[in-house]
C-alpha positions in Angstrom: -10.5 -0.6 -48.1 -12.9 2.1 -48.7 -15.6 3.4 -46.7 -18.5 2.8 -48.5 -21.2 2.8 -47.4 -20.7 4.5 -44.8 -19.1 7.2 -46.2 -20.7 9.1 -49.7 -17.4 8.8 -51.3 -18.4 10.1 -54.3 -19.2 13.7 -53.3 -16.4 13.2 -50.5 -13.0 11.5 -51.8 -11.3 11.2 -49.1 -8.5 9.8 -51.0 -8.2 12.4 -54.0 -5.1 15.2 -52.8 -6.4 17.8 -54.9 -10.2 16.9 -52.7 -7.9 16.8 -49.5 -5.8 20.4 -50.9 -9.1 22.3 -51.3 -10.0 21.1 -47.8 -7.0 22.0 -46.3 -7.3 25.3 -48.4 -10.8 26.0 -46.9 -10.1 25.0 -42.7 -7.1 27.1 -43.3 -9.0 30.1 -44.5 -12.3 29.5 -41.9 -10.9 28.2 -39.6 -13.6 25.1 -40.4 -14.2 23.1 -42.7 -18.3 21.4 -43.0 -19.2 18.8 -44.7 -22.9 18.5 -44.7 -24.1 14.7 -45.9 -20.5 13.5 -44.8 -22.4 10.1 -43.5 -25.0 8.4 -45.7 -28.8 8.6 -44.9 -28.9 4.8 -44.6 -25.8 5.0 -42.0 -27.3 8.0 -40.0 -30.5 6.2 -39.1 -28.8 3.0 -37.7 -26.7 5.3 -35.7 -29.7 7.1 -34.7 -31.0 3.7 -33.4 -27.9 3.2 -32.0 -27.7 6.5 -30.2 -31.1 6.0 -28.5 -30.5 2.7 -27.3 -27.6 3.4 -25.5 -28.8 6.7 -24.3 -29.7 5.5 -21.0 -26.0 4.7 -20.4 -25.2 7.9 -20.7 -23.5 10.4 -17.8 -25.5 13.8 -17.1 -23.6 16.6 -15.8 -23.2 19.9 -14.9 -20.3 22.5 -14.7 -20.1 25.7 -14.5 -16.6 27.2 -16.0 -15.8 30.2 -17.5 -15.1 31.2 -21.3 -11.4 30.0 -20.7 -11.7 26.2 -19.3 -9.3 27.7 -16.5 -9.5 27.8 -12.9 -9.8 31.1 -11.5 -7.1 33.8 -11.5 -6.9 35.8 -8.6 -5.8 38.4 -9.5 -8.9 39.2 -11.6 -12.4 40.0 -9.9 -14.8 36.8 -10.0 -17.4 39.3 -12.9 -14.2 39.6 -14.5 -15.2 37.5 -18.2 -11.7 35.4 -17.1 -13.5 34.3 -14.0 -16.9 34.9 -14.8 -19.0 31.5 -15.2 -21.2 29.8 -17.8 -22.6 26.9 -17.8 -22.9 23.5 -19.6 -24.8 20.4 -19.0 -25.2 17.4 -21.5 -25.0 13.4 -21.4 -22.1 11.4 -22.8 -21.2 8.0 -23.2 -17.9 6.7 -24.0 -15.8 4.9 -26.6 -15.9 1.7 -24.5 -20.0 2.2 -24.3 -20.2 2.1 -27.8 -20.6 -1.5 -30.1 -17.7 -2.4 -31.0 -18.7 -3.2 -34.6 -20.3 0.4 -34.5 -19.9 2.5 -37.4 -18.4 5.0 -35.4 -15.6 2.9 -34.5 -15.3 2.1 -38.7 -14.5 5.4 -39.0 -12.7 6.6 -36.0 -9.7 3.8 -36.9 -10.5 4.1 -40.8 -6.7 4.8 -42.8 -8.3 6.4 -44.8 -10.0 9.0 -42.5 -7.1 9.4 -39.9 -5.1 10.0 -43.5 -7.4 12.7 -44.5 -7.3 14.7 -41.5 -3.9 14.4 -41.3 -2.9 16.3 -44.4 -6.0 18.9 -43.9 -4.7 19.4 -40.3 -1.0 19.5 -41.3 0.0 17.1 -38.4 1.9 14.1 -39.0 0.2 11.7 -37.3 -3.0 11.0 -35.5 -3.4 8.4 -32.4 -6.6 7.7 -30.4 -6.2 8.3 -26.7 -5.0 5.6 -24.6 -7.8 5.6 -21.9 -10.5 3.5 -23.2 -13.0 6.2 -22.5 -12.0 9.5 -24.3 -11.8 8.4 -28.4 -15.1 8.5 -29.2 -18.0 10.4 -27.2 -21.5 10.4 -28.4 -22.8 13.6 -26.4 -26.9 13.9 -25.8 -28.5 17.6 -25.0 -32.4 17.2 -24.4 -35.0 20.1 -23.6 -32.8 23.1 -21.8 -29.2 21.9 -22.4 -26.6 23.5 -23.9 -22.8 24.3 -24.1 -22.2 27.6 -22.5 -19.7 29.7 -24.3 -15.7 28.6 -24.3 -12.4 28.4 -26.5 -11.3 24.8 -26.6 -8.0 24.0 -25.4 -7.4 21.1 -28.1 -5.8 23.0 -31.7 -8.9 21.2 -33.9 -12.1 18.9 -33.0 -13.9 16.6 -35.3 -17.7 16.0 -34.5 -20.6 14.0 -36.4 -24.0 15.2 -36.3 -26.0 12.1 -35.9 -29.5 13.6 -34.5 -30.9 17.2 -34.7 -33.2 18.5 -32.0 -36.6 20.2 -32.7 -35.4 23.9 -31.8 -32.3 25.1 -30.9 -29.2 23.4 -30.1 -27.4 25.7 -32.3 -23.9 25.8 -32.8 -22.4 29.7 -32.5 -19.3 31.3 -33.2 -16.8 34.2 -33.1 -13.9 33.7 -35.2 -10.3 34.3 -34.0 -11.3 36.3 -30.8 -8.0 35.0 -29.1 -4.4 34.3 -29.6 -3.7 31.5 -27.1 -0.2 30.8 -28.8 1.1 34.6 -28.1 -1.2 34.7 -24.6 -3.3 37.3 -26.0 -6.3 36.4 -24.1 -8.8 39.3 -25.6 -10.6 40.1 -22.7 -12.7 43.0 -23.7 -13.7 41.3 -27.0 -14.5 38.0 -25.0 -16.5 40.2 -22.7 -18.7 41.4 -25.8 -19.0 38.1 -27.1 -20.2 36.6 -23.7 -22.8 39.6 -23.4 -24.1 39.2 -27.2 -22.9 42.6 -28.2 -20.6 41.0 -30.5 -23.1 39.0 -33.1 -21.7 35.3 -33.2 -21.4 33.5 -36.7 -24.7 30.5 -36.9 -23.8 26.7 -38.1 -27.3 24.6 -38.1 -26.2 21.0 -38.7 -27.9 18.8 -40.4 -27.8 14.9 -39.0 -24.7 13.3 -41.1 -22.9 16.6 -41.0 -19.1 16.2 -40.4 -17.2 19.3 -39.1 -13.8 20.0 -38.4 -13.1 23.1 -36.2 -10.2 24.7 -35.0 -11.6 26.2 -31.6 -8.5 27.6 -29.5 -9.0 30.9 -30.6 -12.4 31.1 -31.9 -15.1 31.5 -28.8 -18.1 29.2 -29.5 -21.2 27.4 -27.9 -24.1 25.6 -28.6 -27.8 26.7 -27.2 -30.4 25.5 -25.6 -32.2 22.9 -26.7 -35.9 23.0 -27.1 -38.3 20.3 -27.8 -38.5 16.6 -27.4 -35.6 15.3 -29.6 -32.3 14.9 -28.3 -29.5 16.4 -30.0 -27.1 13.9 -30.5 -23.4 14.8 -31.4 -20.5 12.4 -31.8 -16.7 13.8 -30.8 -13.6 11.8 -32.5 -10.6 12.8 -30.4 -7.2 12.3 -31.4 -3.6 13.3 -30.2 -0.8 14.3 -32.0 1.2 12.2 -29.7 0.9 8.1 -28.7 0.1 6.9 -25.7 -1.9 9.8 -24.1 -5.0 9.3 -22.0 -7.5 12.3 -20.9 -6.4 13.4 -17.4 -8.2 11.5 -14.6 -9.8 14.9 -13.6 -11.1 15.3 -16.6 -12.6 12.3 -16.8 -14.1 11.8 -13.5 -15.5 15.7 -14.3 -16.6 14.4 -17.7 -17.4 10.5 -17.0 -17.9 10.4 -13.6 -15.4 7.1 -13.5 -11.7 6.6 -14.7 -12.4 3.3 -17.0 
């Protein structure tokens, strides 16, 4: 079953291997692959719908972290860019928040989909988490919020643009800053990056964008938004294992509630 309409399958055949090769090809080479108009226009502005009347569900917080999603190493001073803190503050609601019969759950358990990014991602299989909070996240930044700058600790994230904001909200990055795998941690590139001496790389997303990133070693954020429309940005989270679920931690930091 395909998923039209949801999905412009004509410009994006998900199915096609030498489509899904030339994807592969591209994340490979970027380190991210964009697919602007990903989700139809008709499909983007019942989500939008969706997305704003569910917003008020939706858990605010702050944290303040550093570049490395680490606690802090003594053995560094607390300036130190491994210890120094940024900061982030959004909204999120959670898989179990959204409709059930929500596109966004169409295409988060789609064959197809989980199909696709398998062979673009060169994992074998691809299993939702199996908390019923952490799958599917539909994040809101308004006036002032942002994603401060980090490497993810995940090796790839999928995300859905689903509403831009007036100004800002922009999504920045610096390309292979870090070698996590080898623990070469970069610290005086990181450092350059963090104080904007190093430019960072721009990605404006249009609403029905779909981007997969590989963000372990590639420092990022998103800036501040400005104006009076909420950036809304949908997260699909897989594991490479079954049977995982998002440390409680994590989600009471995240969530603020285990389930």
């Amino acid at each position: 079953m395909g998923l039209e309409p949801l999905v412009d399958e004509e410009r994006y055949p998900l199915a096609s291997l030498s489509f899904r090769k030339r994807c592969r090809s591209r994340l490979q080479l970027d380190g991210m692959l964009v697919m602007p108009n990903f989700i139809t226009s008709n499909a983007i502005l019942l989500l939008q719908r969706e997305g704003e009347s569910r917003q008020h569900l939706a858990y605010y917080a702050i944290n303040n972290h550093n570049v490395y999603l680490a606690p802090v190493d003594p053995d560094f001073p607390l300036h130190h860019v491994r210890n120094r803190e940024v900061r982030s503050s959004k909204g999120c609601i959670t898989t179990d928040q959204i409709p059930h019969d929500s596109s966004l759950h169409q295409l988060y358990t789609s064959p197809d989909f989980r199909s696709f990014l398998c062979t673009i991602l060169g994992e074998d299989s691809l299993y939702e988490y199996a908390d019923p909070l952490s799958s599917i996240n539909l994040h809101y930044a308004s006036e002032g919020q942002e994603l401060g700058w980090h490497y993810d600790n995940s090796s790839f994230a999928i995300t859905l643009m689903i509403q831009s904001p007036e100004g800002g909200g922009v999504f920045e990055y610096v390309k292979n800053v870090r070698d996590a795998r080898r623990d070469e941690m970069n610290y005086e590139r990181s450092q350059r990056v963090i104080d904007g001496i190093e430019p960072a790389q721009a990605l404006s997303m249009q609403p029905g964008t779909l981007v997969v990133f590989r963000g372990r070693n590639s420092m990022h954020r998103v800036t501040p938004v400005r104006g009076n429309s909420t950036r809304m940005l949908v997260v699909f989270a897989y594991n490479t294992e079954p049977d995982i679920s998002l440390s409680e931690t994590a989600r009471m930091t995240f969530y603020g509630r285990l389930g």
